[in-house]
C-alpha positions as CSV (number, residue, x, y, z in Angstrom):
1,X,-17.4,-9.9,56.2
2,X,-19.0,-9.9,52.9
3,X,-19.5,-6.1,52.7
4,X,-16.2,-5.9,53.4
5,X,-15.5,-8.1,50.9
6,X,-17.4,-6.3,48.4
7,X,-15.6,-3.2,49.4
8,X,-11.6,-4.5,48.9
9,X,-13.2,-5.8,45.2
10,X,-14.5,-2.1,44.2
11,X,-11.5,-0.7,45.8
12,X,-9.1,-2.9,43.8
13,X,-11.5,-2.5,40.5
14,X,-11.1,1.1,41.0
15,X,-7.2,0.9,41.0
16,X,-7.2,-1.6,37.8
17,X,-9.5,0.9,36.1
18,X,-7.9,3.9,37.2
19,X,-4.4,1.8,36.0
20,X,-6.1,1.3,32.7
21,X,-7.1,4.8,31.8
22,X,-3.2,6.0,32.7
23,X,-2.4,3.5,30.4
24,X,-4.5,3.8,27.6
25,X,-3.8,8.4,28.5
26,X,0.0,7.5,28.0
27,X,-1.2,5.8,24.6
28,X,-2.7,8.6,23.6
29,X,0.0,10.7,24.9
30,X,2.9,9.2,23.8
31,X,5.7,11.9,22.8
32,X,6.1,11.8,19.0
33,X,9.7,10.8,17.8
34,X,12.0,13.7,16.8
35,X,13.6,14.6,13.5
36,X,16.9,13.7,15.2
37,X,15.4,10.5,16.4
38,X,13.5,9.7,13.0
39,X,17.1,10.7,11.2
40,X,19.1,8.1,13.5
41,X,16.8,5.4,12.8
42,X,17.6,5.9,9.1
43,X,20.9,6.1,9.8
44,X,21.4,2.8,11.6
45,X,19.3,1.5,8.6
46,X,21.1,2.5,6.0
47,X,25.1,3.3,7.4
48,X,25.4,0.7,9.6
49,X,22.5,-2.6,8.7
50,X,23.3,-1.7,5.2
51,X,19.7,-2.7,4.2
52,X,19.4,0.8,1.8
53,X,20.6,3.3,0.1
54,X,18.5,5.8,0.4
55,X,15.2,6.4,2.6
56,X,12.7,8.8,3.3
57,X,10.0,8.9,5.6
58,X,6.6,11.4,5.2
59,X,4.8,12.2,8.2
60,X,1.2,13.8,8.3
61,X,-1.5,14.7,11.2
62,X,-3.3,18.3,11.9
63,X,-0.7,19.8,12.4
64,X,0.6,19.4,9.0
65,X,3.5,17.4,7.5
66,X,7.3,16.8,7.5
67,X,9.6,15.4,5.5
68,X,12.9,13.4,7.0
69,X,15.4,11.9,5.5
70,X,18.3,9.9,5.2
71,X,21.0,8.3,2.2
72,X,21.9,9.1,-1.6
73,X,20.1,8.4,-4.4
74,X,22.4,5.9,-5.5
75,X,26.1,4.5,-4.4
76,X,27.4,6.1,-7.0
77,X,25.5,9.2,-6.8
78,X,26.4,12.0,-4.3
79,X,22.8,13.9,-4.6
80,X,20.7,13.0,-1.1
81,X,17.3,11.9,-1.4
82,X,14.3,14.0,-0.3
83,X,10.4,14.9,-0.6
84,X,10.7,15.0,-4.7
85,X,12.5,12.1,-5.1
86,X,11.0,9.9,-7.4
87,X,10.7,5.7,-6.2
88,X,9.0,2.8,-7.5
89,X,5.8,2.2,-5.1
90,X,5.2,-1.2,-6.4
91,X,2.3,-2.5,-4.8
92,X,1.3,0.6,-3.1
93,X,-0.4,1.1,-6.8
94,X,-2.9,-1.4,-5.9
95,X,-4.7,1.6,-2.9
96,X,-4.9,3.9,-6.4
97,X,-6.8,0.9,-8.6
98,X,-9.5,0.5,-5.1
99,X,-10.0,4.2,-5.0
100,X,-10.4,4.5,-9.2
101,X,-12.8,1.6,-8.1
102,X,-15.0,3.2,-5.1
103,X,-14.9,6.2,-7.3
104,X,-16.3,4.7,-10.2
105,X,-18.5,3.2,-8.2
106,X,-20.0,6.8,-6.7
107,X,-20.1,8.0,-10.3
108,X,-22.5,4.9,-11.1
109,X,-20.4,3.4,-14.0
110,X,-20.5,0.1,-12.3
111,X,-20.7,-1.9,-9.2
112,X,-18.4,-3.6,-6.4
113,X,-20.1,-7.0,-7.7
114,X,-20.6,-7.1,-11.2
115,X,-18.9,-9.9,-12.4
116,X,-15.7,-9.2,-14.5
117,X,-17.0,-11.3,-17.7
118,X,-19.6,-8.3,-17.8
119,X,-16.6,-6.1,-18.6
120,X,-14.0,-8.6,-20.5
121,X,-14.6,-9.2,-24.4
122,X,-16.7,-12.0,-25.5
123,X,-14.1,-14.4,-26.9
124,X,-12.6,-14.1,-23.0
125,X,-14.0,-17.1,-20.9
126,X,-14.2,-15.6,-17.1
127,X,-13.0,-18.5,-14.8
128,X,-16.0,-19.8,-12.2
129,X,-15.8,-22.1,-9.5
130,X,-19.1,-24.3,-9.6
131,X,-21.6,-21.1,-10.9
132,X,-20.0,-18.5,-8.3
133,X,-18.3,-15.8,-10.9
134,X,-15.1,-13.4,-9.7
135,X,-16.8,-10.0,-9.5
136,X,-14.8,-6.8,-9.0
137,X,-14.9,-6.8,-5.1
138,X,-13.4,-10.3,-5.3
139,X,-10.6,-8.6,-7.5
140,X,-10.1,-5.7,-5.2
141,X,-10.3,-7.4,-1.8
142,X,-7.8,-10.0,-3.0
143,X,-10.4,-13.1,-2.7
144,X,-10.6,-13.6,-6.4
145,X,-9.1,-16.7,-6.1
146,X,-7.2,-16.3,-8.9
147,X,-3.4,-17.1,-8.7
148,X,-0.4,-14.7,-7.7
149,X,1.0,-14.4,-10.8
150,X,-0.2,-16.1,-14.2
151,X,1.0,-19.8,-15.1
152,X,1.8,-18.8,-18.5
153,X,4.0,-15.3,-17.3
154,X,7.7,-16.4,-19.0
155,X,9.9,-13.1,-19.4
156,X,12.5,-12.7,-21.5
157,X,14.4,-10.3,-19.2
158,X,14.2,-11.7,-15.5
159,X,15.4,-7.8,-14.1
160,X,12.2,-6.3,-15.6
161,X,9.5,-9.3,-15.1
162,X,6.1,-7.8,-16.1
163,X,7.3,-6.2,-19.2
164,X,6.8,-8.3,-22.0
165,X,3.5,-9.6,-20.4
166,X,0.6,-9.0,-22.6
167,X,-2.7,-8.4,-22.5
168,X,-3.4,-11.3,-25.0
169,X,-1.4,-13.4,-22.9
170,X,-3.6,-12.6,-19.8
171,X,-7.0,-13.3,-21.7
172,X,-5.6,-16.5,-22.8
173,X,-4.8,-17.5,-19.3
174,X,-7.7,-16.1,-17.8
175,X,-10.0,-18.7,-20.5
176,X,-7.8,-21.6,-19.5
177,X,-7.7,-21.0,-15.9
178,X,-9.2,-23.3,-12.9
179,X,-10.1,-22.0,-10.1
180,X,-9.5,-24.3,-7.1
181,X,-12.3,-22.5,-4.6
182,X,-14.8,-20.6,-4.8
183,X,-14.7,-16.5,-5.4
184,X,-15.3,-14.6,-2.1
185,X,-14.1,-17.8,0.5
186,X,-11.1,-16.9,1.2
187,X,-7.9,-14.3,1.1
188,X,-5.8,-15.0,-1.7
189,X,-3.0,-12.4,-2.7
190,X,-3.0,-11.8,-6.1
191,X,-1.0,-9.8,-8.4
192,X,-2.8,-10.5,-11.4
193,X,-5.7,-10.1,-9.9
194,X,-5.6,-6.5,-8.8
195,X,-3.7,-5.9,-12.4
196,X,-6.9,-7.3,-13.8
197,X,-8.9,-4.6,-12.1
198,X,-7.1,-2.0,-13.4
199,X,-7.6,-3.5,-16.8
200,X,-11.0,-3.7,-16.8
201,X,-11.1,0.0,-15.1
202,X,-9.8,1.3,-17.8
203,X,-11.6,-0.7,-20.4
204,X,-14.7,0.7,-18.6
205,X,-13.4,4.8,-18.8
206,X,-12.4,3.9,-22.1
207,X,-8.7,5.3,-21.4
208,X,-5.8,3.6,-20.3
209,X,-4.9,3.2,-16.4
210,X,-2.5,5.6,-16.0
211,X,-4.1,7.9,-17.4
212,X,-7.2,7.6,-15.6
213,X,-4.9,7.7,-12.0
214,X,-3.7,11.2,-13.0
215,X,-7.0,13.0,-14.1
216,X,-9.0,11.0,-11.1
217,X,-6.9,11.1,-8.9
218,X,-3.1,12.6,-9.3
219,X,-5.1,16.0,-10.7
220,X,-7.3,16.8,-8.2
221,X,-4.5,16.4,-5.2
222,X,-2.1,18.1,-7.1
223,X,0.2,15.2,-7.4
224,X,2.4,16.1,-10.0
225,X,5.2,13.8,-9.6
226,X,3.1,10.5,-9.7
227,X,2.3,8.3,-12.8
228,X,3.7,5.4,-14.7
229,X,5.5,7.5,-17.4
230,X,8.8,9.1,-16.0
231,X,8.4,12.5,-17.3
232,X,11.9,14.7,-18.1
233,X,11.7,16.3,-14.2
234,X,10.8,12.9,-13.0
235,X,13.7,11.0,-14.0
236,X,16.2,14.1,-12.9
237,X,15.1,13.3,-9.5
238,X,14.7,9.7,-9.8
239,X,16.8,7.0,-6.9
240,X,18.2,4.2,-8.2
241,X,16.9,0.7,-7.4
242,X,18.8,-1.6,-5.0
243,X,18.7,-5.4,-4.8
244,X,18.5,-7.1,-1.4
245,X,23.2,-6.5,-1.7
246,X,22.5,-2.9,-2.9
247,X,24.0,-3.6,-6.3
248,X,21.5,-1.1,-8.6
249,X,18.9,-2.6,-10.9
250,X,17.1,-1.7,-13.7
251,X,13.8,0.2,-13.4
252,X,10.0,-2.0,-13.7
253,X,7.6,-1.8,-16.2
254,X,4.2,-3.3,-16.5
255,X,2.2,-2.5,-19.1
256,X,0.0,-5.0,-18.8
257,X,-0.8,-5.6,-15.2
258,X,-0.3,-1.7,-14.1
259,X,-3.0,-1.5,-11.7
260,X,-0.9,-4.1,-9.0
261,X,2.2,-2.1,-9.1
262,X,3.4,0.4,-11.7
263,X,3.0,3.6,-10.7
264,X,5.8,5.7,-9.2
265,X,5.8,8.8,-6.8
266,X,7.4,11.2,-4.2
267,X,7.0,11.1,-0.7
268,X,5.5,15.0,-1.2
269,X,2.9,13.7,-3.3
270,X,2.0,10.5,-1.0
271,X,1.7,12.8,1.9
272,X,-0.9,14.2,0.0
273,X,-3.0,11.1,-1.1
274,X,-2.9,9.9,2.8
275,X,-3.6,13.4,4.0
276,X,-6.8,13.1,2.0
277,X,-7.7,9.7,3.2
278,X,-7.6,10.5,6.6
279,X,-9.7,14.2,6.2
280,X,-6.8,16.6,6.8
281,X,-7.5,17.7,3.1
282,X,-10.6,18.2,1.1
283,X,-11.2,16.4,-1.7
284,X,-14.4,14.9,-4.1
285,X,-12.8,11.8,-3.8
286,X,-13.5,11.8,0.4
287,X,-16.5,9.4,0.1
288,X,-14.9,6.7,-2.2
289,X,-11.7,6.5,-0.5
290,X,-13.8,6.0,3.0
291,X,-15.5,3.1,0.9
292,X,-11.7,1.3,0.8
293,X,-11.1,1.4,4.0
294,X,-14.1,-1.0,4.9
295,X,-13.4,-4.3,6.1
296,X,-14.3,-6.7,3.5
297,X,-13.1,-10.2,4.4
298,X,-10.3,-11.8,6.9
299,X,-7.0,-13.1,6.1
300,X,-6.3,-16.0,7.7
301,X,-3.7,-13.7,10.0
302,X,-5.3,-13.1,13.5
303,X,-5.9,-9.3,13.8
304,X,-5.5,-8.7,10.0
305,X,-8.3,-7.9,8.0
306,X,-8.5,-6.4,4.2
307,X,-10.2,-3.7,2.5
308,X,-10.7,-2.3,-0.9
309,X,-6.9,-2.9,-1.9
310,X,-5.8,-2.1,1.9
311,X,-4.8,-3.8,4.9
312,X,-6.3,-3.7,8.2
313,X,-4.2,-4.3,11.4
314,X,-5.4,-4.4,14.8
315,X,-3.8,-4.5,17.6
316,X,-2.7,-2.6,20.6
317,X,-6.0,-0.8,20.8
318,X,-5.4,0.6,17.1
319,X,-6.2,0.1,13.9
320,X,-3.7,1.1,11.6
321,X,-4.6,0.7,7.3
322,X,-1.9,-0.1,5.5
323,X,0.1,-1.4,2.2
324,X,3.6,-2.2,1.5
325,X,5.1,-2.4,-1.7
326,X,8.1,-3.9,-3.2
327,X,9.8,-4.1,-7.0
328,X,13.0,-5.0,-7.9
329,X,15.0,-2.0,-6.4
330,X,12.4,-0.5,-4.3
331,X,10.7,-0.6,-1.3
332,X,7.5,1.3,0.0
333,X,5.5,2.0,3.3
334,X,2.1,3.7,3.3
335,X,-0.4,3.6,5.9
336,X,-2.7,5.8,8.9
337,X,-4.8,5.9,12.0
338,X,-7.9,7.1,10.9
339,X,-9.1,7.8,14.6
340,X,-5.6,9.7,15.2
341,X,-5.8,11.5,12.0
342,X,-2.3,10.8,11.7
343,X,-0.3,9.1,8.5
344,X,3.3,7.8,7.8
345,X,4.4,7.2,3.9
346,X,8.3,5.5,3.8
347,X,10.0,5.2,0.5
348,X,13.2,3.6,0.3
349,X,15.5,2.4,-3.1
350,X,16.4,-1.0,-2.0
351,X,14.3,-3.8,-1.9
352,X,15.0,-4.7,1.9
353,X,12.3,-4.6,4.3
354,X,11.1,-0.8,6.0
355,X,7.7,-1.9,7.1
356,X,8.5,-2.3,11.0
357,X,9.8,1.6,10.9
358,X,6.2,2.6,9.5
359,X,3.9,0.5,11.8
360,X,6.6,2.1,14.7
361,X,5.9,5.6,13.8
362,X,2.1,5.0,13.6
363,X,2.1,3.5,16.8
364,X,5.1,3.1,19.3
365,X,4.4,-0.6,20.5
366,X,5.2,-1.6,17.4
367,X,8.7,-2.3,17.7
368,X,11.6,-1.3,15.2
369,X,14.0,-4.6,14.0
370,X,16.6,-5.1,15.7
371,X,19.7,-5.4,12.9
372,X,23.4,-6.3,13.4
373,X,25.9,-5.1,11.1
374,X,26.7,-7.3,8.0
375,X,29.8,-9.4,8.1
C-alpha cells in the first residue's frame, strides 16, 4: 500500500512538474504584441481615455528595434509624433547621473562611498545623523535620507518649479538641514538628493552636468538628440507638454538640481542607451552601467528593490529594471529584462500615467489599466 502510495505521489509530482515547465515554456514563449496591437493600445490611450496627446513607445531585443506610435505633438499641432521627437524624461535623468557615477567610479576619480562633504566646499556643512555621513551611494540609491525636495525651494513661477532654485540656496539648506535617520537605513526618494549627485559629479570633472552626460555618455552612443539645452533641430521636433486635462504647459528647467530630472531625449536615442545596458550594443561604458543595475538596498515595497538610480521589480519569475519619469507636461517609461535581452522605452507629452503599458510589454502578466472614457 505504501509503494503504491509512493508511486500516485511521483506520478502526480511528475504531472505538477511537467505543468510547471509548460508554464514557465509559455512564459518564455509568449507571442510578442504586434504593431497593430501596440498601435491600438495607444489609441485607446490617447482617442478614447484621453490621458495624452501624443505617445510613443521604443522596443529593443536581438533582433533589433522598432519604433510605434500614436498622437500629435500637440492639440493644436497637426505633425504626429515619432522616433525623433523630442520629450522631457524627467526623472529618467536620474539612470544618466548613476551611470556618470559607476563610470567615474571605473575611471578611479572617486568612490561609491566617499562621503559628499569630501566633494562640497568648506563653508558647506554636510548634514550627519549621529557620526554616519551621506556618501555618494546613499545619494544614488536614494537612502540619503535627505528630503524630497528642499524646505527652503519657493519658486516664483509655479509652471517651471526648479528654475529659479540655486545652487547657493541648496548649500544653505544642505548646512541647516537635520536628518531624521541615519544615511544607508532606509529608502527615501529624493529629488534633491540625486540633483545633489549630479552637482558634485560635475564639480568633480570640473564641467558642468550636461555637459559631462553628452561627452560620457550621449557621444559615445551617438545620441544626438539628448541634452538639457534644446538645440535649433531639437526644438523643431519638440511635443508639447500636457497637464493631467491636456491643456499645454510650459517647458522645465533645472539648472540647479539637473542630475534628478533635466535632461530631454527621443525615443531613437533611448533605444540606444537601453540597448547598451542590456548588451545588444557595445560600448566602454558596459561595465559601469552593469554596476547600476546591482541591488543596493530594499524599499519598503515587497518585490521592489533599488539600484544605482534604478528600480528593481520582481515578480512573475522576472526581474524587470526600471524608472519612470514625470514633469509638468511629460511622462516617461524606461526599463529591460536583462536575462531576456529585451528593452521597452515609452515617451508620452502629458503628465498622465504610461507605466502599466511598459511593465505590459516587458512582460505580459503585467496587466494594462483598464480606462473608461471621460465624462
Amino acid at each position: 500500500m505504501m509503494k503504491k502510495r509512493t508511486s500516485i505521489a511521483v506520478l502526480v509530482s511528475l504531472l505538477l512538474l511537467s505543468f510547471d515547465l509548460f508554464a514557465a515554456r509559455a512564459r518564455v514563449d509568449q507571442p510578442k504584441l504586434s504593431d497593430y496591437e501596440i498601435r491600438n493600445i495607444l489609441r485607446e490611450r490617447i482617442d478614447i481615455a484621453r490621458k495624452s496627446v501624443g505617445i510613443v513607445v521604443g522596443l529593443i531585443d536581438e533582433k533589433g528595434s522598432r519604433v510605434i506610435s500614436y498622437g500629435k505633438r500637440a492639440e493644436n499641432n497637426g505633425d504626429s509624433v515619432d522616433g525623433d521627437s523630442i520629450f522631457e524624461i524627467g526623472s529618467v535623468t536620474k539612470v544618466f547621473t548613476a551611470t556618470l557615477l559607476a563610470d567615474m567610479v571605473e575611471r578611479g576619480d572617486l568612490r561609491l562611498d566617499d562621503p559628499i562633504s569630501k566633494f562640497l566646499p568648506r563653508s558647506v556643512k554636510a548634514p550627519s545623523f549621529e557620526g554616519k555621513e551621506i556618501t555618494l551611494r546613499h545619494l544614488s540609491s536614494q537612502t540619503s535620507a535627505l528630503p524630497r525636495l528642499p524646505g527652503n525651494m519657493s519658486p516664483k513661477d509655479q509652471s517651471n518649479p526648479y528654475a529659479d532654485y540655486s545652487v547657493d540656496q541648496m548649500y544653505s539648506f544642505l548646512s541647516t538641514c537635520t536628518l531624521t535617520r541615519a544615511p544607508g537605513s532606509q529608502y527615501l526618494y529624493s529629488n534633491l538628493g540625486v540633483g545633489l549627485l549630479g552637482h558634485i559629479l560635475g564639480l568633480v570633472a570640473r564641467t558642468d552636468y550636461e555637459s559631462l552626460v553628452r561627452t560620457r555618455i550621449c557621444q559615445p552612443l551617438r545620441m544626438s538628440n539628448t541634452g538639457i539645452t534644446l538645440t535649433p533641430e531639437m526644438k523643431a521636433h519638440l511635443a508639447t507638454g500636457h497637464n493631467q486635462a491636456l491643456r499645454p504647459v510650459a517647458n522645465w528647467d533645472l539648472p540647479t538640481l539637473a542630475g534628478a530630472g533635466a535632461l530631454r531625449s527621443t525615443v531613437n536615442d533611448m533605444l540606444k542607451f537601453v540597448g547598451a545596458n542590456i548588451g545588444l550594443i557595445a560600448t566602454p561604458l558596459a561595465s559601469a552601467m552593469a554596476k547600476t543595475h546591482q541591488t543596493q538596498h530594499d524599499t519598503g515595497i515587497e518585490g521592489l528593490d533599488v539600484g544605482l538610480g534604478w528600480h528593481i521589480l520582481k515578480r512573475f519569475d522576472t526581474e524587470l529594471i526600471w524608472h519612470n519619469g514625470g514633469t509638468g507636461g511629460y511622462h516617461s517609461f524606461v526599463g529591460f529584462n536583462k536575462a531576456k535581452r529585451t528593452g521597452v522605452v515609452i515617451l508620452s507629452n502629458s503628465t498622465n500615467d504610461i507605466d502599466d503599458i511598459g511593465r505590459h510589454l516587458l512582460e505580459s502578466q503585467y496587466p494594462i489599466a483598464k480606462l473608461d472614457a471621460p465624462k
